[in-house]
mmCIF file as Biopython writes it, N, C-alpha, C and O atoms, coordinates in Angstrom:
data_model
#
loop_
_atom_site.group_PDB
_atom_site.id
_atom_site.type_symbol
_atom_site.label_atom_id
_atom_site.label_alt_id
_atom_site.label_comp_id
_atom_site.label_asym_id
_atom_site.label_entity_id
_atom_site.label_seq_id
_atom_site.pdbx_PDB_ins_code
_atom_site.Cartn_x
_atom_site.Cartn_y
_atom_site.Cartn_z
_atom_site.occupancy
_atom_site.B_iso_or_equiv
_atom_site.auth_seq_id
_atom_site.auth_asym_id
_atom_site.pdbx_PDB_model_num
ATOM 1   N N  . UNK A ? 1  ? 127.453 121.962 97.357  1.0 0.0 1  A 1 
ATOM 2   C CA . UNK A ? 1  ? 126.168 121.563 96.818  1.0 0.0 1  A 1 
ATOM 3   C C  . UNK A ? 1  ? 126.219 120.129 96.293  1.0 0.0 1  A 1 
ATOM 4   O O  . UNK A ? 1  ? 125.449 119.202 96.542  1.0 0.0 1  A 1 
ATOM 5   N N  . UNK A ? 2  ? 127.284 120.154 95.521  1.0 0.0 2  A 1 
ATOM 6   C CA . UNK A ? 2  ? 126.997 118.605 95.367  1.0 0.0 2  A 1 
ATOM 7   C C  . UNK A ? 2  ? 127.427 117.357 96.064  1.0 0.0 2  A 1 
ATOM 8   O O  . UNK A ? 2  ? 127.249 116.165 95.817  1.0 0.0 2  A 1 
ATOM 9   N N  . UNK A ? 3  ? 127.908 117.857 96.800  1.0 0.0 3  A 1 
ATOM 10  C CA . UNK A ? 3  ? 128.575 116.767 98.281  1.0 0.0 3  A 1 
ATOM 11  C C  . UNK A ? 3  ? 127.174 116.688 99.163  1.0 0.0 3  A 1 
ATOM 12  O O  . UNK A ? 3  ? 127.252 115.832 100.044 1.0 0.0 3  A 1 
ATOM 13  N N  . UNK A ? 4  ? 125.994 117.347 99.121  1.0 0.0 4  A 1 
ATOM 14  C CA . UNK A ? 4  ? 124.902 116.844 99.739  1.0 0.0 4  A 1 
ATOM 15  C C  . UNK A ? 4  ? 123.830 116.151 98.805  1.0 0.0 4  A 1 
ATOM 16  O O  . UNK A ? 4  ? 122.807 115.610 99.224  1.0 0.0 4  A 1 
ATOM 17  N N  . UNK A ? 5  ? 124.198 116.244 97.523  1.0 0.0 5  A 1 
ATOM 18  C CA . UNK A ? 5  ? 123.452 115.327 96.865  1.0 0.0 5  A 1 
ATOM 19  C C  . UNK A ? 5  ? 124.177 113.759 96.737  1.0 0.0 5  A 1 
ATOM 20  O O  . UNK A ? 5  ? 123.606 112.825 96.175  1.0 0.0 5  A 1 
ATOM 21  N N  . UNK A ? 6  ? 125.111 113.689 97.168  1.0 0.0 6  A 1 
ATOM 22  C CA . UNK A ? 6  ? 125.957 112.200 96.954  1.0 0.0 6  A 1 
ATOM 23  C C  . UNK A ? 6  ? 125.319 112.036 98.165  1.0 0.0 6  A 1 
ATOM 24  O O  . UNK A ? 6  ? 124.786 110.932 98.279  1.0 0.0 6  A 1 
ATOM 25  N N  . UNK A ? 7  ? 125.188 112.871 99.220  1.0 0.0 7  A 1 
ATOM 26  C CA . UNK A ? 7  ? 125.208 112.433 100.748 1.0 0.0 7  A 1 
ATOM 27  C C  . UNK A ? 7  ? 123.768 111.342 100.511 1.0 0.0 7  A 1 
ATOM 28  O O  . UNK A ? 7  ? 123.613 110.125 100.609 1.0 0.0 7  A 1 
ATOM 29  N N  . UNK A ? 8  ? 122.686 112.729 100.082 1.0 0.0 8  A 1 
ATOM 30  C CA . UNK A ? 8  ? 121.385 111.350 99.889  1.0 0.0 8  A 1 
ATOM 31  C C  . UNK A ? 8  ? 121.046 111.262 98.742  1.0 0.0 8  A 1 
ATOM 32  O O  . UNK A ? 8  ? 120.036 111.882 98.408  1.0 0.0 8  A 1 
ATOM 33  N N  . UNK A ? 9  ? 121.715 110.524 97.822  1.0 0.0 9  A 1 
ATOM 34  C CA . UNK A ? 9  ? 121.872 109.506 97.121  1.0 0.0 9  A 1 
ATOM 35  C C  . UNK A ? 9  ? 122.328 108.562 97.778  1.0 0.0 9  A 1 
ATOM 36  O O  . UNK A ? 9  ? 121.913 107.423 97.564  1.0 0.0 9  A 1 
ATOM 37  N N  . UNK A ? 10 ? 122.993 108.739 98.436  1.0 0.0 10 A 1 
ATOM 38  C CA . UNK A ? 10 ? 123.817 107.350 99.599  1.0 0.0 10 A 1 
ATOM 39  C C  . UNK A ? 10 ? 122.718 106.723 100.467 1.0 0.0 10 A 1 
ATOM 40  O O  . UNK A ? 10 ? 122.497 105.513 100.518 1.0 0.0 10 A 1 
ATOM 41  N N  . UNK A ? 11 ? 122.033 107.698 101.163 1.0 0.0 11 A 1 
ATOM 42  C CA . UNK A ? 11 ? 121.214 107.437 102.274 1.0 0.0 11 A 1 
ATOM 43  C C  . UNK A ? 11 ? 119.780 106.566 101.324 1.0 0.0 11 A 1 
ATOM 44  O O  . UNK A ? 11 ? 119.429 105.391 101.434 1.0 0.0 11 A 1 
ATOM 45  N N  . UNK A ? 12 ? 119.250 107.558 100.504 1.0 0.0 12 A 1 
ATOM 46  C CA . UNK A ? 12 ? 118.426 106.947 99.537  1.0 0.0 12 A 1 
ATOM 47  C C  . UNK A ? 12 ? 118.632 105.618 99.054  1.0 0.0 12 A 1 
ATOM 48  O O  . UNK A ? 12 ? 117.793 104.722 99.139  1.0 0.0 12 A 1 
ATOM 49  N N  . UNK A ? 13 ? 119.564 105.529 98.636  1.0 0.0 13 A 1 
ATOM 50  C CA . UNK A ? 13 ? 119.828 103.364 97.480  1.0 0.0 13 A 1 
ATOM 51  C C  . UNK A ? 13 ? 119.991 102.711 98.824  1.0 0.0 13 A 1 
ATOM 52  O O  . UNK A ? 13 ? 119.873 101.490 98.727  1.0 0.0 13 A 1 
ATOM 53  N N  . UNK A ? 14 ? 120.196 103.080 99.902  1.0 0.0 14 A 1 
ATOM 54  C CA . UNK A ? 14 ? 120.703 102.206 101.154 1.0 0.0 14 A 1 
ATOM 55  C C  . UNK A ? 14 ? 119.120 101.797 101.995 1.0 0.0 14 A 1 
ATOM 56  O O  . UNK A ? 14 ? 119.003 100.876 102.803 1.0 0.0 14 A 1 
ATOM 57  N N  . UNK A ? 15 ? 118.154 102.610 101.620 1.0 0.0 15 A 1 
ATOM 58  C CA . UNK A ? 15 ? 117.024 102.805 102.460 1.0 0.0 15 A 1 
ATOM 59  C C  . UNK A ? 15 ? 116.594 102.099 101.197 1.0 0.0 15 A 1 
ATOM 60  O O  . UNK A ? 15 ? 115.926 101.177 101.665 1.0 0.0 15 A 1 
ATOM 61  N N  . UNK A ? 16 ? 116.562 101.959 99.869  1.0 0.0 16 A 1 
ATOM 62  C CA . UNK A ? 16 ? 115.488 101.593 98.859  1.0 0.0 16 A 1 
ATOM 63  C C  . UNK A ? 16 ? 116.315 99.735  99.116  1.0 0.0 16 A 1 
ATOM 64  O O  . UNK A ? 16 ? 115.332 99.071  99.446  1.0 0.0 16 A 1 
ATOM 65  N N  . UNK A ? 17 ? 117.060 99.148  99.107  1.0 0.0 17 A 1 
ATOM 66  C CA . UNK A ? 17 ? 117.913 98.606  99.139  1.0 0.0 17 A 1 
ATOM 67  C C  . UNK A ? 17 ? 117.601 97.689  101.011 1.0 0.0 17 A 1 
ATOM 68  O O  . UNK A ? 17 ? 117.659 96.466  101.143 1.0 0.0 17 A 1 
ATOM 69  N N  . UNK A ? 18 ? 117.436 98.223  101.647 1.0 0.0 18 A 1 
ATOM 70  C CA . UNK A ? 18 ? 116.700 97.691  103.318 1.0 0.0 18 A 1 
ATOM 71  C C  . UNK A ? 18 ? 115.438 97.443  102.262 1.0 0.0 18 A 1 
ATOM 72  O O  . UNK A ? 18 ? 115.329 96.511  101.466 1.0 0.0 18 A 1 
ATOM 73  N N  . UNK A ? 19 ? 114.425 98.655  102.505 1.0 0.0 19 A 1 
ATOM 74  C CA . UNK A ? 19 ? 112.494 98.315  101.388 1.0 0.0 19 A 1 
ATOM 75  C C  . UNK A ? 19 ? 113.020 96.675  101.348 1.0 0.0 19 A 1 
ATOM 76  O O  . UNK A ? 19 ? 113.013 95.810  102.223 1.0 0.0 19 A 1 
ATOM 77  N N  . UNK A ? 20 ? 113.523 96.658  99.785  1.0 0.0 20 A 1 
ATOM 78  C CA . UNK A ? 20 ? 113.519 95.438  99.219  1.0 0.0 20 A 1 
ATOM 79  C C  . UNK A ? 20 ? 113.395 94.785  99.526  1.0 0.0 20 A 1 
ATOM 80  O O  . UNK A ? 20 ? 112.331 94.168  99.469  1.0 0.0 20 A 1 
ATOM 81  N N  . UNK A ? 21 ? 114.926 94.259  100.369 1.0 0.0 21 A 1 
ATOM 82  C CA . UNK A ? 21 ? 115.050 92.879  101.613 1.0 0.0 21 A 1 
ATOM 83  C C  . UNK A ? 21 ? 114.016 92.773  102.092 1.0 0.0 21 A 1 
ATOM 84  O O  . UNK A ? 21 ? 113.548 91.640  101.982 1.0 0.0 21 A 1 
ATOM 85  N N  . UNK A ? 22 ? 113.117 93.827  102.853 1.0 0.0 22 A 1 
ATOM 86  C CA . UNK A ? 22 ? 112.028 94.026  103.840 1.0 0.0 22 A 1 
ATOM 87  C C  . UNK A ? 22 ? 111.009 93.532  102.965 1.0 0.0 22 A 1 
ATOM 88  O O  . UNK A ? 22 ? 110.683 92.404  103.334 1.0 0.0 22 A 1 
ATOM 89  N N  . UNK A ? 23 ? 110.486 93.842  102.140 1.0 0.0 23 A 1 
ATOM 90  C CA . UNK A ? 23 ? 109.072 93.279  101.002 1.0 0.0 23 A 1 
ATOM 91  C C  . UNK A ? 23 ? 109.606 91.834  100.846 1.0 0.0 23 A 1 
ATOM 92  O O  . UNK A ? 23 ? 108.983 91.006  101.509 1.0 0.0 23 A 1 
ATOM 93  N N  . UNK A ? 24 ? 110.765 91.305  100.009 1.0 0.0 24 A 1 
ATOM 94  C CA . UNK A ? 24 ? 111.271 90.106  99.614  1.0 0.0 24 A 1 
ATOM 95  C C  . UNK A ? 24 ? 110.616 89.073  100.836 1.0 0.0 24 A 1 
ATOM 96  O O  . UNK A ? 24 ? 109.651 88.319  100.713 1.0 0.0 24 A 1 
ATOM 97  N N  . UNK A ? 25 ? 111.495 89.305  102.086 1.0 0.0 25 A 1 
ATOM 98  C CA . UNK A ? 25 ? 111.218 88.705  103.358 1.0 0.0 25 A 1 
ATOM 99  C C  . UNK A ? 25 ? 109.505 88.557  104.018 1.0 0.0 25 A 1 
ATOM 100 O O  . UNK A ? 25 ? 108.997 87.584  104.575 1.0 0.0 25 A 1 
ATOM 101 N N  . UNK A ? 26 ? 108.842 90.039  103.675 1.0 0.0 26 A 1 
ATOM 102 C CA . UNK A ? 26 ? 107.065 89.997  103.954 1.0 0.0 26 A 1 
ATOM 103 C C  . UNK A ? 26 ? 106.698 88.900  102.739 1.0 0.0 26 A 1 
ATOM 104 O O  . UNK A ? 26 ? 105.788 88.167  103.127 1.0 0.0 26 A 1 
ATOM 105 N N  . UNK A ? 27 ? 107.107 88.604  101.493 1.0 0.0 27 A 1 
ATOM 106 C CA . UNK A ? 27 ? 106.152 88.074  100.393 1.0 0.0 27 A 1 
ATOM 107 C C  . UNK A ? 27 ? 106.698 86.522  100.740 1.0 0.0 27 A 1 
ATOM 108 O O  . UNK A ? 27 ? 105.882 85.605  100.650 1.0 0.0 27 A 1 
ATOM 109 N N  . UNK A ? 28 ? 107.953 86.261  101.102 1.0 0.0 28 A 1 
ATOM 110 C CA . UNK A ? 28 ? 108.427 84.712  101.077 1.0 0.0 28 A 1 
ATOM 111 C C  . UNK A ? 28 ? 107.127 84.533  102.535 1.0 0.0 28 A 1 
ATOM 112 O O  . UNK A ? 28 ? 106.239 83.709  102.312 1.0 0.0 28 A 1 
ATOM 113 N N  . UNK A ? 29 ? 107.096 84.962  103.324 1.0 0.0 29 A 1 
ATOM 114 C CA . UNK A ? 29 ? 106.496 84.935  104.615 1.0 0.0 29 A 1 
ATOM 115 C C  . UNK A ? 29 ? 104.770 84.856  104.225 1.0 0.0 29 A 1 
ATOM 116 O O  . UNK A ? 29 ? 103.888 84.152  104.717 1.0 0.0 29 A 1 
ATOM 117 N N  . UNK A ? 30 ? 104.743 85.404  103.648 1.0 0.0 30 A 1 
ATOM 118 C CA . UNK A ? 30 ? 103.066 85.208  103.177 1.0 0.0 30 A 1 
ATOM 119 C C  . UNK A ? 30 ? 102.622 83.950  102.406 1.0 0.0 30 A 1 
ATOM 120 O O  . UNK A ? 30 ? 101.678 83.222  102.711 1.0 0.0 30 A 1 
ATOM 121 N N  . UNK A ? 31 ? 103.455 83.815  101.360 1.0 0.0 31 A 1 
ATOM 122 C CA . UNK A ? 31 ? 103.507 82.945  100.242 1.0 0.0 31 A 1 
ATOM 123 C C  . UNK A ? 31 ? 103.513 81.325  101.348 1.0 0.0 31 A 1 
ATOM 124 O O  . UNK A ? 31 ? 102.680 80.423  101.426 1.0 0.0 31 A 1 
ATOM 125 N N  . UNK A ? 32 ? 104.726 81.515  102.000 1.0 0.0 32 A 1 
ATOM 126 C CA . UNK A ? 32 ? 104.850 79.844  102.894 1.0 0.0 32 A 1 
ATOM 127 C C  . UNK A ? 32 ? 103.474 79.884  103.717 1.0 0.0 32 A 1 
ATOM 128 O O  . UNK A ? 32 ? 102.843 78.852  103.949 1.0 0.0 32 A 1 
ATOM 129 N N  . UNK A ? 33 ? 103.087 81.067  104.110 1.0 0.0 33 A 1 
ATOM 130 C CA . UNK A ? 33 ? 101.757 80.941  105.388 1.0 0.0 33 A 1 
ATOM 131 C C  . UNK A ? 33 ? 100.416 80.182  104.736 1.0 0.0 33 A 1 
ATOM 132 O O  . UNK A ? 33 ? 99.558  79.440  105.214 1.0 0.0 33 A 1 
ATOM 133 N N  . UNK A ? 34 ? 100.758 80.953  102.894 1.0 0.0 34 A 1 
ATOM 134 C CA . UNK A ? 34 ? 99.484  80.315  102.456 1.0 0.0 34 A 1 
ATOM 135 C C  . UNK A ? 34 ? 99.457  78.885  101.520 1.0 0.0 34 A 1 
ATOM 136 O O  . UNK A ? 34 ? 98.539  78.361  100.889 1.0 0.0 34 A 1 
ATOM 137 N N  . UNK A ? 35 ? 100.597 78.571  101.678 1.0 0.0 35 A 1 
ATOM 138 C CA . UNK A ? 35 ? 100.933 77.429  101.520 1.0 0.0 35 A 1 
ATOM 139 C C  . UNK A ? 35 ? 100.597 76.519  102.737 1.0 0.0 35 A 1 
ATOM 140 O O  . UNK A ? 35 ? 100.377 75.329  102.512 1.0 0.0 35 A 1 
ATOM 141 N N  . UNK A ? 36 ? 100.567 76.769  103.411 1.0 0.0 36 A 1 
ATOM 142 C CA . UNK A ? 36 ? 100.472 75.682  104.696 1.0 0.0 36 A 1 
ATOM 143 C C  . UNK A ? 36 ? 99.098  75.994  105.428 1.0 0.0 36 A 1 
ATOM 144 O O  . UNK A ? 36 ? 98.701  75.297  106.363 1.0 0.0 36 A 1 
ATOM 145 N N  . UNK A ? 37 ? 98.569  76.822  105.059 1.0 0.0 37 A 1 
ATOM 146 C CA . UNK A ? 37 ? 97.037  76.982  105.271 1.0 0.0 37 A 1 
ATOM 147 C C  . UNK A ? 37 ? 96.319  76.206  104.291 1.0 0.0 37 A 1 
ATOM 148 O O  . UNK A ? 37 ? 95.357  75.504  104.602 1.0 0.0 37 A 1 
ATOM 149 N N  . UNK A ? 38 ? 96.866  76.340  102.828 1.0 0.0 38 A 1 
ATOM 150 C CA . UNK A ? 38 ? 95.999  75.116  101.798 1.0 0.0 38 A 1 
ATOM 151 C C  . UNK A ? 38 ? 96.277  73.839  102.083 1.0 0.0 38 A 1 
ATOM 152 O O  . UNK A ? 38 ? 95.389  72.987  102.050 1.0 0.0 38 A 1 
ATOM 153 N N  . UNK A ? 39 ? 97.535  73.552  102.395 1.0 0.0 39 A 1 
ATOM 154 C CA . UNK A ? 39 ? 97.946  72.360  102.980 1.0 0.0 39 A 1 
ATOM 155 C C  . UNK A ? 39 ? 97.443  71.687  104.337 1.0 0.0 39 A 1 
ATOM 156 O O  . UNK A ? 39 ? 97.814  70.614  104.812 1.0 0.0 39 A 1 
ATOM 157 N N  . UNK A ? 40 ? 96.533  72.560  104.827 1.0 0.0 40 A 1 
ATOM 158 C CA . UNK A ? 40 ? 96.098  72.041  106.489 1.0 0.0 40 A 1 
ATOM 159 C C  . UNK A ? 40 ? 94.249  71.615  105.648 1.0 0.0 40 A 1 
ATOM 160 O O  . UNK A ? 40 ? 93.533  70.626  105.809 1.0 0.0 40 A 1 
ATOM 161 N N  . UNK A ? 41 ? 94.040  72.928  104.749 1.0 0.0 41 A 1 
ATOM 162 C CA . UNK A ? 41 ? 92.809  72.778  104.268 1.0 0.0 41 A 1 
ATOM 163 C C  . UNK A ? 41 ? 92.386  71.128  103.775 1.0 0.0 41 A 1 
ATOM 164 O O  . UNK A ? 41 ? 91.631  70.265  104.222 1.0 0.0 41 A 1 
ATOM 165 N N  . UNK A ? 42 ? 93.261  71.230  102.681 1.0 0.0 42 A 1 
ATOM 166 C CA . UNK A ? 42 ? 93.534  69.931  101.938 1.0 0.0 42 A 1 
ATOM 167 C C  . UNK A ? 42 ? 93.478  68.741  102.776 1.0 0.0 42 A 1 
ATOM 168 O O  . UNK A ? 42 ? 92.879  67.688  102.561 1.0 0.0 42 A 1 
ATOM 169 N N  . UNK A ? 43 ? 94.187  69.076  103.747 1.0 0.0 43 A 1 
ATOM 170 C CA . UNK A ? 43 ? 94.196  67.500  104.716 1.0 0.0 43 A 1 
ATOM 171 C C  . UNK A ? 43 ? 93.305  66.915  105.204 1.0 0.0 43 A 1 
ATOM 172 O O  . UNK A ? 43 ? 93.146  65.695  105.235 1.0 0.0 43 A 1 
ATOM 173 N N  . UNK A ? 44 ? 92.265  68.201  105.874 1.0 0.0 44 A 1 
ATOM 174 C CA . UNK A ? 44 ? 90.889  68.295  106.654 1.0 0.0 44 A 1 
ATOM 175 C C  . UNK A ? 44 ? 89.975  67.808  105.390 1.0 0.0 44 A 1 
ATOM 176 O O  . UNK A ? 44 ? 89.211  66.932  105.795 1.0 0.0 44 A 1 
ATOM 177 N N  . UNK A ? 45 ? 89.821  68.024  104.248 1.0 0.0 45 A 1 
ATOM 178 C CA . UNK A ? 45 ? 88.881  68.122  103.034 1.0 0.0 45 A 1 
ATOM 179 C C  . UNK A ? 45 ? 87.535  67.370  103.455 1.0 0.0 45 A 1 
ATOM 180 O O  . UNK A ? 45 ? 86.399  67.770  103.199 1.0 0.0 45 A 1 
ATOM 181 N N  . UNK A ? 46 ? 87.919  66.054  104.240 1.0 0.0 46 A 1 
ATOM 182 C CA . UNK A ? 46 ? 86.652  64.911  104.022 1.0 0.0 46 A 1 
ATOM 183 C C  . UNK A ? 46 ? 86.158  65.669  105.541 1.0 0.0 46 A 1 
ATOM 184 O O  . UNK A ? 46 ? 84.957  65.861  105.730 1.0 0.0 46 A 1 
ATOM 185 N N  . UNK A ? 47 ? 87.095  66.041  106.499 1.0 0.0 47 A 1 
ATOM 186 C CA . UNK A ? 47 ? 85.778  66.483  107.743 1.0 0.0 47 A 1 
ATOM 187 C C  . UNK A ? 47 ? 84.936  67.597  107.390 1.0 0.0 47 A 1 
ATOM 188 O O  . UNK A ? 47 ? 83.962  67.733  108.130 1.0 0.0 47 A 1 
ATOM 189 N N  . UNK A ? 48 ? 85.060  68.472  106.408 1.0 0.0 48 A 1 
ATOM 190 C CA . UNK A ? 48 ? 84.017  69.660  106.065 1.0 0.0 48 A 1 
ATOM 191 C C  . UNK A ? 48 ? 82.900  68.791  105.074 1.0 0.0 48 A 1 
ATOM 192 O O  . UNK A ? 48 ? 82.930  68.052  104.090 1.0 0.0 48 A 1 
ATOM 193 N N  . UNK A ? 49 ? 81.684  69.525  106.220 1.0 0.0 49 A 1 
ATOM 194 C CA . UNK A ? 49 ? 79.996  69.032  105.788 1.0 0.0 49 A 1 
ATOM 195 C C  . UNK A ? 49 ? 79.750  70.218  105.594 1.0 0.0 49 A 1 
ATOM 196 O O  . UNK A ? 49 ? 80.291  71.186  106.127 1.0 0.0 49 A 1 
ATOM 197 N N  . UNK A ? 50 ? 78.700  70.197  104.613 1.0 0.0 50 A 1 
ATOM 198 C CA . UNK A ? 50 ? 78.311  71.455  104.163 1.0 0.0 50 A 1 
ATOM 199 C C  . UNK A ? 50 ? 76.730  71.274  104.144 1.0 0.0 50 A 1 
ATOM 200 O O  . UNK A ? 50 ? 76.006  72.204  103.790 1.0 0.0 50 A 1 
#
């Protein structure tokens, strides 16, 4: 019994532990996209007529 709770506990911190990396990597990836979308905005500023 308790040799299958170490088992996933193992499997579990290893899978929560991938998540992380995986979110960390989606938010740096979003964060630079919208950085360089304000940065394209910004550049254009004087061709937008309204």
């Amino acid at each position: 019994m308790g040799e299958k709770v170490y088992k996933t506990m193992k499997s579990t911190g290893a899978f929560s532990i991938v998540m992380g990396i995986v979110i960390i990597v989606a938010g740096l990836v979003v964060g630079i996209g919208s950085i360089v979308s304000g940065a394209f905005l910004l550049k254009r500023k004087s061709d937008i007529t309204f």
